[in-house]
N, C-alpha and C positions, 0 to 999 in steps of 0.2 A: 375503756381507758378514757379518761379525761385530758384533755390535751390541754396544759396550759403554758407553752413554751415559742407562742407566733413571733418572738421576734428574734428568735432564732433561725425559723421558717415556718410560713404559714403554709397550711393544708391547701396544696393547687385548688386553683378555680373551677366550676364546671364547665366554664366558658375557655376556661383555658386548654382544658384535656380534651374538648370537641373541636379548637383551634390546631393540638397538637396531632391528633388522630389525622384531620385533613392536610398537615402541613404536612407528613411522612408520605401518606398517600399520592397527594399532588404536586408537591415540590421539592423530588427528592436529587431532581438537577443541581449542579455545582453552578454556583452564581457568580462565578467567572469564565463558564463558557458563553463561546459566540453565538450558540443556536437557538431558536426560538425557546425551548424551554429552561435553559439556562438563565435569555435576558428577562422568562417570568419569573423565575425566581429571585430575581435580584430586582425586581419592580414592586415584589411584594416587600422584600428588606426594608427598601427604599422608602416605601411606605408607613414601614414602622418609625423609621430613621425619623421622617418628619412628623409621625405622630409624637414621639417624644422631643421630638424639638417644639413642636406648638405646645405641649404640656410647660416647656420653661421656659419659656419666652428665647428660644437660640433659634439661629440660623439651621438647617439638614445638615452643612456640610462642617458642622463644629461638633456632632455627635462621630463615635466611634465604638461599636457594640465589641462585647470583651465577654470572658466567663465570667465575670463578676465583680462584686467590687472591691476585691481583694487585687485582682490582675487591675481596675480602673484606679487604683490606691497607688499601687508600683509604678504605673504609666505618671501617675502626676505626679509624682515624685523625681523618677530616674530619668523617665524622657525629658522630661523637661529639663531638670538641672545638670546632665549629664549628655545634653545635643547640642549643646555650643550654643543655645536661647538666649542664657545669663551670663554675664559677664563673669573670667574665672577667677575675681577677687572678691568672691560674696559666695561667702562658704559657710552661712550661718542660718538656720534653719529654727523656726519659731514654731511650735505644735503645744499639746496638752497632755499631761497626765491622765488621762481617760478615752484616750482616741483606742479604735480597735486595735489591738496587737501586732495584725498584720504592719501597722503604722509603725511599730516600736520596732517590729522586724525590720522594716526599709530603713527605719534611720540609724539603727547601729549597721548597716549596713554603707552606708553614707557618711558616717563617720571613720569607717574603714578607709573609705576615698577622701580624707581628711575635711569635711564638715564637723562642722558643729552644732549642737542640739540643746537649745532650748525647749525644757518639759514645765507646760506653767500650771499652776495648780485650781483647782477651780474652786470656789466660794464654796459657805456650808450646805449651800441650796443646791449644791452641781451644778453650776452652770460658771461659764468661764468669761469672767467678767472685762468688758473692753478697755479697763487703763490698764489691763495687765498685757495687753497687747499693744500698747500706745509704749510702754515703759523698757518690755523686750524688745522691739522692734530697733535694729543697728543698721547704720551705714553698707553693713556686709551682709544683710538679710534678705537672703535671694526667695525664701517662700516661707509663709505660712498657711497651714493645714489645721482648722477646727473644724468638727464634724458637727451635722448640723442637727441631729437628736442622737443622745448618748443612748448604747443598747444595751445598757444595765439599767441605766433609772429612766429614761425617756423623759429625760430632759429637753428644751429646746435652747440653743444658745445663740446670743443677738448676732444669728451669722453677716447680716444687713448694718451693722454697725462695726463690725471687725473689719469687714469690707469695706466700710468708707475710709478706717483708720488708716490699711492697706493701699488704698487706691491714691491716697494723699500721698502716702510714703513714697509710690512708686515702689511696694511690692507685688509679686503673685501671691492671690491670694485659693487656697483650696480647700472644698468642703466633703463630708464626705454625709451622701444623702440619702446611704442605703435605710436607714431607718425612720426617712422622711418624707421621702417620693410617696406620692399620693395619699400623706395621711395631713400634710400641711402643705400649703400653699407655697409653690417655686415660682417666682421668677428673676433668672441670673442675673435682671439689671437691675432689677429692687434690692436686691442682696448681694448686689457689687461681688458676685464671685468671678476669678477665671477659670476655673477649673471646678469639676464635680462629678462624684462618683453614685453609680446606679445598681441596683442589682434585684432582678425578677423577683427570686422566690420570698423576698422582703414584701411582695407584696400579691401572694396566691401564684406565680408564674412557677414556670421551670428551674429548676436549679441547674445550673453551669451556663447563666448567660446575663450578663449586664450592659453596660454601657458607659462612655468617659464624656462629657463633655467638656471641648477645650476651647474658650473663646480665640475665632481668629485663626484656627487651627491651619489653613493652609497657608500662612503666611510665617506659620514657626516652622524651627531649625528642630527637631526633637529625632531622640533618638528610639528607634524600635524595639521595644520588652521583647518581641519575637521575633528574628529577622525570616522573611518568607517570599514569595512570590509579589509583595506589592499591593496585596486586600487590604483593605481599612487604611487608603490615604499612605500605606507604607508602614502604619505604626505597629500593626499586627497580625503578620503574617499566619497563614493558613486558610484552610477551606473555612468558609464563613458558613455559623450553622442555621439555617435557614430557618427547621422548625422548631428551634429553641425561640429563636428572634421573633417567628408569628405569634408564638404561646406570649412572649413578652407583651405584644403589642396586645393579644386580648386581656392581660393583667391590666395592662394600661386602662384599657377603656373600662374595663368593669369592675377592677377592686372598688375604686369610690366610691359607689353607689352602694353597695356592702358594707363598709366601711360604716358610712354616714348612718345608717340604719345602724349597724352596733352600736356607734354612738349616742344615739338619742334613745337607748336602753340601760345607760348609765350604769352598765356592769358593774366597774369598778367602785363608783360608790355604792353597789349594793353591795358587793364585797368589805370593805370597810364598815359600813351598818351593822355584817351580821358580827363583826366581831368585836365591833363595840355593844351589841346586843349579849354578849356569850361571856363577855370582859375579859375579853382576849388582850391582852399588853403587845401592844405592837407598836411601832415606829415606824413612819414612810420617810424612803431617802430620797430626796429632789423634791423641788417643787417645781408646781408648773408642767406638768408632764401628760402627754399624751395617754388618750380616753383606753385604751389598750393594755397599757404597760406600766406596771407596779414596781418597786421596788421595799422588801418589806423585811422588817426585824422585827423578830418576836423572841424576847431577850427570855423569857420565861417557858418557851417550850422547847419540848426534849425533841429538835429538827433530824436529828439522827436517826432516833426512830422511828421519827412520822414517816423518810423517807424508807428507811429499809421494809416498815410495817405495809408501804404503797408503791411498792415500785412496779408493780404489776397494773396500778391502779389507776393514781396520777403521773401524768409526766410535770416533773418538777425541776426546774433548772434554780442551783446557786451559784452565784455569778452569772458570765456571759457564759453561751455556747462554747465560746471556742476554746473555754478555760474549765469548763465545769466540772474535767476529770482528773485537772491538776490536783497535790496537795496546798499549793499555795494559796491565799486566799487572794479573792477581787483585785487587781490593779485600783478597780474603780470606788469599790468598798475603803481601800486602804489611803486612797489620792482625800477621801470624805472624813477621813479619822476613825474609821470603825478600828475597834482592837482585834483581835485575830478570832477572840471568843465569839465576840458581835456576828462578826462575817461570817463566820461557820453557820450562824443562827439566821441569816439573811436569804430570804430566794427573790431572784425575778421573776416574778407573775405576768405572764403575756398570756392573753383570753383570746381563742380565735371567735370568728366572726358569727358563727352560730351556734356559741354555748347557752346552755340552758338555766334558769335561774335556781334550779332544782342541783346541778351539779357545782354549783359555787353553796348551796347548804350545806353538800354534803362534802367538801372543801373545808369548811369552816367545823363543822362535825369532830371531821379528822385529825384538825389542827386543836379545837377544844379537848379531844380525847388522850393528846398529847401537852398536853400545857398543865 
């Protein structure tokens, strides 16, 4: 099977699975007991806590580890504007038409508690241009939420200038960074964020464990997504999972260096080579997108059958993950003008980290044999 679907979830690390193996073995104490191996296990958290605070330039005590960043999405959303943070005459809430789903879930949900939702649309390049945040931005505008590389086209957007538009305004501003943690460079005070979401297996870790950071966080009023025993600063009650969180912290330290090495093997444009080699008709959506992650229309091939003809062969995602079993087509495809025809014809290509140059041939083979 050819796996080309990493930004959905990339294939665990081996640094991760010999982090995770020792973490079950040795720290399977609860990290709110008082005993000696209880306060190891919560020295090790702790230690990841600031390892990812030194990754983005925060404080330890502004991280908040979560299942992911779907629960670090909802936190920056409903804790914050629903803890008595923000004043209760700013019920207007600024986002994008291409943010993850999960985001569209919390804000119709937020609109139920009588906000309002600005959905802005992003330029033909995908990317979500800063007077359109200068222009929506109102007196009653308690947060704005742009994600900081989109997980269809892998795009990146000036989240470092939205952010200064915001910090002028005197709004909160929130990113979400599950598909940019350690593939571009974070630091929250370069990038004027308050708020930003994480999530492991985005990048080789564990699945069911992320992180929030919240600038300042113990000096907000926010209210708990999980009311519990008082773990994570109060915001997120339950047993805190100790060897999700050490696997996190070996993603930390070793995706990059993998990472960097894919990239300076220039996959993806050997990928577009070979099919302008083969005179494959295609179209890339975004520009400017990360070494990984494609976004591809090939108006001339019959993608129905490539996929039924590979499904045992390639894994092939159209659209996002979280949408790719819908009938509907892309949020993200349709926010870009694709027609419903387009979209059907359109996959995201995400290459994990040790594909082979021989398996993007025989990619293009398949896609040629189909066209």
């Amino acid at each position: 099977m050819i796996y080309l679907d990493t930004a959905a979830s990339y294939p665990i690390l081996p640094e991760v699975k010999t982090a995770l193996s020792d973490a079950f073995e040795n720290f399977y104490a609860n990290s709110a007991s008082s005993h000696l191996l209880g306060e190891q296990v919560s020295d090790e958290i702790n230690k990841v806590r600031e390892q990812l605070a030194d990754e983005i330039g925060a404080y330890p005590s502004e991280i908040i580890f979560t299942s992911g960043a779907t629960e670090s999405n909802n936190i920056a959303f409903k804790s914050l504007l629903l803890g008595n943070e923000i004043s209760e005459d700013k019920k207007h809430i600024v986002t994008t038409q291409i943010e993850h789903k999960c985001v569209f879930a919390i804000c119709d949900y937020l609109e139920s508690q009588g906000y309002e939702i600005t959905y802005l649309k992003p330029n033909k390049d995908g990317i979500i241009e800063v007077d359109s945040i200068v222009k929506a931005i109102r007196p009653d505008t308690a947060l704005v939420s742009v994600m900081h590389v989109n997980n269809e086209l892998g795009t990146i957007n000036p989240i470092s200038e939205i952010g200064r538009v915001c910090f002028d305004a005197g709004v909160l501003f929130h990113s979400d960074a599950a598909q940019s943690f350690k593939k571009v460079s974070i630091d929250v005070d370069d990038l004027n964020v308050d708020v930003m979401s994480f999530s492991a297996h985005k990048i080789g870790g564990p699945k069911g464990v992320g992180a929030i950071y919240i600038r300042d966080l113990r000096k907000k009023h926010l209210m708990p997504v999980i009311h519990g025993a008082g773990q994570e600063e109060g915001l997120r009650g339950g047993t805190v999972a100790a060897p999700l969180i050490i696997g996190f912290g070996a993603a930390i330290k070793f995706f990059e260096q993998y990472y960097l090495v894919f990239k300076s093997r220039e996959i993806k444009e050997y990928f577009l080579s070979k099919l302008n080699q083969e005179n494959i008709k295609f179209y890339v959506n975004g520009q400017g997108t990360l070494g990984h992650c494609i976004s591809i229309t090939l108006p001339e091939t019959d993608t129905e059958t490539l996929v039924r003809d590979n499904e045992n062969f390639l894994s092939l995602a159209q659209g996002s993950a979280c949408s790719s079993k819908e009938i509907e087509p892309s949020h993200v495809l349709t926010a870009l003008g694709l027609t419903r025809e387009l979209a059907d014809k359109t996959f995201r290509i995400s290459f994990p980290l040790d594909i082979e140059y021989n398996s993007i041939n025989v990619l293009t083979k398949e896609i040629f044999k189909h066209s």
